[in-house]
C-alpha positions as CSV (number, residue, x, y, z in Angstrom):
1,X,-31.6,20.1,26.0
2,X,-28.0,21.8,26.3
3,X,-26.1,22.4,22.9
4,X,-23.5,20.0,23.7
5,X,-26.5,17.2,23.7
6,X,-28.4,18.5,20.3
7,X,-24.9,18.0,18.3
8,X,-24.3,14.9,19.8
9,X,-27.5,13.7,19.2
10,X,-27.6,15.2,15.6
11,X,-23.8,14.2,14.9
12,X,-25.2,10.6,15.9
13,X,-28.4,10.6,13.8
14,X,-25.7,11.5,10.7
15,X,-23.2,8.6,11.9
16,X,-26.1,5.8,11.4
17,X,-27.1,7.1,8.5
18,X,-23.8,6.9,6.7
19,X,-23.4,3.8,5.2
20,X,-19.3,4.0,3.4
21,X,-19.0,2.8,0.1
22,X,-16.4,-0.3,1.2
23,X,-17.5,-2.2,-1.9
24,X,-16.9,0.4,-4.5
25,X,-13.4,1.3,-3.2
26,X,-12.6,-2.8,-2.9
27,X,-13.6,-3.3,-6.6
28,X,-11.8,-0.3,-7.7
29,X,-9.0,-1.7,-5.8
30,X,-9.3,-5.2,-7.8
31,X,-9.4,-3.4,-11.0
32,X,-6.3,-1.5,-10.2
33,X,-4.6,-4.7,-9.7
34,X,-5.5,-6.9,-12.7
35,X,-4.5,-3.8,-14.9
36,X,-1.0,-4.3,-13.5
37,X,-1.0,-7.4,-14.0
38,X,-1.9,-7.4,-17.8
39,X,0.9,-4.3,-17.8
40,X,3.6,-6.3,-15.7
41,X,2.6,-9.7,-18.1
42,X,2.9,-7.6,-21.7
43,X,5.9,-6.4,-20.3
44,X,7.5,-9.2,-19.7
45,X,6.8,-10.6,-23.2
46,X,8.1,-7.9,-24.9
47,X,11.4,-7.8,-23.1
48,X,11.6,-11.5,-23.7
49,X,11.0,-10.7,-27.0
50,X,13.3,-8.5,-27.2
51,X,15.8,-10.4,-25.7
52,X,15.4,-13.5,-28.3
53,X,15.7,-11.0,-31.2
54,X,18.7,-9.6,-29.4
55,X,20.4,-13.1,-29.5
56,X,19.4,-14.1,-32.7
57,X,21.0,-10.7,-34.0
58,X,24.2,-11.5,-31.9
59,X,24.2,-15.3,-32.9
60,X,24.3,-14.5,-36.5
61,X,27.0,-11.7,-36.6
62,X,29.6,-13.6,-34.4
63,X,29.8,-16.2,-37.6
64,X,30.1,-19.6,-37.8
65,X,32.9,-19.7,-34.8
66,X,31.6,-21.2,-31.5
67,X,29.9,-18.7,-29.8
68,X,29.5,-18.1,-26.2
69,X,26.8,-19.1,-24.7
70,X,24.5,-15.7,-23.8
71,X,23.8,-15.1,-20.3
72,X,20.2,-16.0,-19.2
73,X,17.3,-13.9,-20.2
74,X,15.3,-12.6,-16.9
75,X,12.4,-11.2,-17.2
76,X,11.2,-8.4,-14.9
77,X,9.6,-9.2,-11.6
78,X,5.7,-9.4,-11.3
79,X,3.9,-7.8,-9.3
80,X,3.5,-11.1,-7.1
81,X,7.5,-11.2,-6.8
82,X,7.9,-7.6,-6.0
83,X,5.2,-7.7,-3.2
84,X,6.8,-10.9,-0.9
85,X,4.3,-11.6,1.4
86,X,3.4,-9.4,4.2
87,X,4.3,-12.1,6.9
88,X,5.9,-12.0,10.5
89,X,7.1,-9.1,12.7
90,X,6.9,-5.5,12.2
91,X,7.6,-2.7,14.5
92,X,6.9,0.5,14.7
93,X,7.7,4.2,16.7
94,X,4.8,5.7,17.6
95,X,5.7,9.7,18.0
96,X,1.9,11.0,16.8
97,X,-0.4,11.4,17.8
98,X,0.5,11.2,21.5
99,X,-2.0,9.3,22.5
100,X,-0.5,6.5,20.5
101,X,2.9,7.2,20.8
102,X,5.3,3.8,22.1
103,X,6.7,0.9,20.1
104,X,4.0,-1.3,18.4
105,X,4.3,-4.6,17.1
106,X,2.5,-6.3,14.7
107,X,3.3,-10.4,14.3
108,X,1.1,-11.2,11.1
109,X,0.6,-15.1,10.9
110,X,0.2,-16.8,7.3
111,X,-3.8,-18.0,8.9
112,X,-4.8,-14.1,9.0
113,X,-4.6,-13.8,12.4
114,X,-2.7,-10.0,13.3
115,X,-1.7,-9.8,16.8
116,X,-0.8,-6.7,18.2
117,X,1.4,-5.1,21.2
118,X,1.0,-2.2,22.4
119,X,3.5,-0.2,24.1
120,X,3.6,-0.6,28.4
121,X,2.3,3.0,29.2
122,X,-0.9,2.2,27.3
123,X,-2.5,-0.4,29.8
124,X,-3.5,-2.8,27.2
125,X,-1.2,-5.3,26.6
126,X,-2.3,-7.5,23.0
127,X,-4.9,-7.4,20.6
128,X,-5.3,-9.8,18.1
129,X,-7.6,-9.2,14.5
130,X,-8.0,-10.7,11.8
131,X,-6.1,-9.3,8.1
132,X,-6.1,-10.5,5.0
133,X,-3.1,-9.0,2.0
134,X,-4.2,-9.7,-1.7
135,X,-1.3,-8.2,-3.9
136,X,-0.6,-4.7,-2.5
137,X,-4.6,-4.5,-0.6
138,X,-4.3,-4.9,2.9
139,X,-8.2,-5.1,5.2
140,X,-7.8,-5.6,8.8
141,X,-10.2,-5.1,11.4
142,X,-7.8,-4.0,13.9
143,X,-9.2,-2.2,16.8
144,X,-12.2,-3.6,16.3
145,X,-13.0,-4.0,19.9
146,X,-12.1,-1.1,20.8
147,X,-11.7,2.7,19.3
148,X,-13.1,0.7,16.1
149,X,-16.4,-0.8,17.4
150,X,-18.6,1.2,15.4
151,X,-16.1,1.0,11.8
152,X,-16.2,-1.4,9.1
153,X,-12.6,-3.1,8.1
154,X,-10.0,-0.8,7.2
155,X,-8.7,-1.8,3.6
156,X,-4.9,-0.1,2.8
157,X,-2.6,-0.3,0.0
158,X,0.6,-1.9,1.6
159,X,4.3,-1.5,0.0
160,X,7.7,-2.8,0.7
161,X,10.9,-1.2,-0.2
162,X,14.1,-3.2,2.2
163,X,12.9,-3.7,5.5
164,X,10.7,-0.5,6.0
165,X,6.6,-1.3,5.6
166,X,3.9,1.5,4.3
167,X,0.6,1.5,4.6
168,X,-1.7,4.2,2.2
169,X,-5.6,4.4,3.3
170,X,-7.6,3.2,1.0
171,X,-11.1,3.6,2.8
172,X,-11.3,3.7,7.1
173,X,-13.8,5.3,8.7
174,X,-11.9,4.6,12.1
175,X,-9.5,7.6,12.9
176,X,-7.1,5.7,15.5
177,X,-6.6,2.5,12.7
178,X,-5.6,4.7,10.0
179,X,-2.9,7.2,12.2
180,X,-1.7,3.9,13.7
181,X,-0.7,2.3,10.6
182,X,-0.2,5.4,7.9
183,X,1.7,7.7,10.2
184,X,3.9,5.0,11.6
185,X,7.4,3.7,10.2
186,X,7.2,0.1,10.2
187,X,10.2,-2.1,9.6
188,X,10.8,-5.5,9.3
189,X,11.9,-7.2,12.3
190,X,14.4,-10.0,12.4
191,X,13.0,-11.9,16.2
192,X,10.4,-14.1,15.2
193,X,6.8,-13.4,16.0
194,X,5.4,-14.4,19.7
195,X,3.9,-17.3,20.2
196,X,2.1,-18.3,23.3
């Protein structure tokens, strides 16, 4: 038996025995998110708080003169508001790793369905896969006909800032997923997803 056919043998015998720990990281993920929550909710009760204490303090030192009325209290964003959902079109410029490198898109439907184009040069033309987004958690099993076949669901942190789209790994065992969607700089697109 050559060398090259002992490690692959051996490096397979280690792949089927490795068995990622996709539920840990997931909870760990969920309890990450509900702390915010509790933080983002006790936040916005003490600045409402605040803000009635504010007026009551205003109100009473103006005197017995009309007042004007105060400006609406708004409360800081949750974490709901600040993540908009991760709908419709986003592109991205592949530069690396070269064997990736084009102009992706991604058309994310609302019924977790993730269809993806890849650029000409690559030969394949659309994949779809299914996602799901919960708060900033982001699983997809994207490529899982492919380079993927043998991974579980990829499961990412996802944030927004303007029109441009990150994605941090969270747990992927499938090296082509995870360069795809961390290395590239996704952005909003304004043409409306394909459908066909």
């Amino acid at each position: 038996m050559s060398v090259d056919d002992r490690l692959r043998d051996s490096l397979s015998k280690q792949a089927d025995t490795h068995v990622p720990a996709v539920e840990d990281a997931l909870d760990r993920l969920h309890a990450r998110a509900r702390r915010e929550r509790w933080r983002t909710a006790g936040l916005a009760v003490a600045t409402g708080a605040a803000a009635v204490v504010a007026a009551v303090v205003v109100g009473t030192t103006i005197g017995s003169g009309p007042s004007p009325s105060p400006d609406p209290v708004v409360p800081p964003p949750s974490p709901e508001e600040t993540l908009a959902p991760l709908r419709g079109r986003i592109v991205g410029d592949v530069v690396r790793p070269a064997s990736l490198s084009g102009t992706w898109t991604l058309d994310l439907a609302g019924n977790g369905t993730l269809e993806v184009t890849a650029p000409p040069r690559l030969g394949r033309s659309e994949e779809v896969a299914a996602f799901t987004v919960d708060g900033s958690s982001f699983r997809t099993t994207l490529f899982r006909a492919g380079p993927c076949r043998d991974s579980g669901t990829g499961i990412y942190e996802w944030a927004r800032v303007g029109d441009v789209v990150t994605f941090t790994t969270l747990s992927d065992d499938c090296v082509t997923r995870e360069q795809l969607l961390v290395r590239t700089r996704w952005s909003l697109s304004t043409e409306p997803p394909a459908r066909g």
